[in-house]
N, C-alpha and C positions, 0 to 999 in steps of 0.2 A: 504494500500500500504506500503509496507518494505521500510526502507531505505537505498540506496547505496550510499556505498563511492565508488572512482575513481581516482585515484591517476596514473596520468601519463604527461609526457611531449607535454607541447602545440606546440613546433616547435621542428624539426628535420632535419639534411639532409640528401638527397637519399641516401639510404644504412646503415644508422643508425641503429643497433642495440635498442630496445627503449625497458623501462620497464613497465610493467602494474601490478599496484596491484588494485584488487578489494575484496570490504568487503558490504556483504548484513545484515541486520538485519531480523534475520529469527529464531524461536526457537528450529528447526529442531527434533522435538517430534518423536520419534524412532516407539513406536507404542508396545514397550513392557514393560515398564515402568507404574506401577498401581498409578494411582491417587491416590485424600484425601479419595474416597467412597471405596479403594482397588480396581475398573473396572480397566483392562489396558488402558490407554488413547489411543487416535486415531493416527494413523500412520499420520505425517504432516510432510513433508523434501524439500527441494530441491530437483531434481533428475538429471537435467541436469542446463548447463552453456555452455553458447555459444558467442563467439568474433567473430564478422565480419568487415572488415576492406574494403568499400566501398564494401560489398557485397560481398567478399569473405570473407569463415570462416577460420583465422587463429590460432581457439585456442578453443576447445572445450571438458567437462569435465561429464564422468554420475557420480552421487554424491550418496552416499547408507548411511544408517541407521546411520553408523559409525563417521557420520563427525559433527564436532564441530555446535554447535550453532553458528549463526552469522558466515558462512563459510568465510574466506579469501582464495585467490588464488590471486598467482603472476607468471607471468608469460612474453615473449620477443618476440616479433619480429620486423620485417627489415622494416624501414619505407622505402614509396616507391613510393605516392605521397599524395597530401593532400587532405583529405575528411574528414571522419568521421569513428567512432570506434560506434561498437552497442553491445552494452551487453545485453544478454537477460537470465535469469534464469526462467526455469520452474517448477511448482514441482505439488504435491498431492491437492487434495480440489479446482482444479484450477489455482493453483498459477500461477501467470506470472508475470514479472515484464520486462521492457526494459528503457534504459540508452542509452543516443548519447555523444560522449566526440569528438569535433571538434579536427584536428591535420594539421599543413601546414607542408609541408614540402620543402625546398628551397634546389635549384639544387647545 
């Protein structure tokens, strides 16, 4: 299992504009790149990233070859009441990973 960071505000009030950055630990192996035997190594990335906000998606990303190891994304939106924030990253070989970040927000 990867590890994520989450990095965002535990209270807000309605209408708040609110920041999220998240950062996964993932080595995002491109699949063209030759190993120590000279084989090219296996295609291994992230491919999507997805933000649901009590079960609506308000922030979702498809992620290709090109992107850094250990991807960071930051990203905003309108707090609106309180629930919960789910991250969820998918990728190659499997990959899944999902994160809950509680958030209240006061009228």
């Amino acid at each position: 299992m990867a590890r994520a960071l989450i990095h965002m505000q535990a209270t807000a009030k309605r209408g708040e504009v609110i920041e999220i950055r998240v950062l996964i630990a993932h080595p995002m192996e491109t699949g063209f790149r030759p190993g120590a035997d000279g084989k090219v190594l296996a295609r291994d990335i992230i491919r999507r990233f997805t933000c649901r906000y009590n079960g609506e998606v308000v922030f979702a990303a498809e992620l290709h070859p090109a992107i850094s190891a250990n991807p960071y994304i930051a990203f905003y939106t309108v707090a609106t009441d309180s629930g919960a924030l789910e991250f969820k990253w998918e990728g190659d070989r499997g990959f899944a990973q999902t994160a809950t970040m509680p958030i209240t927000v006061a009228a």
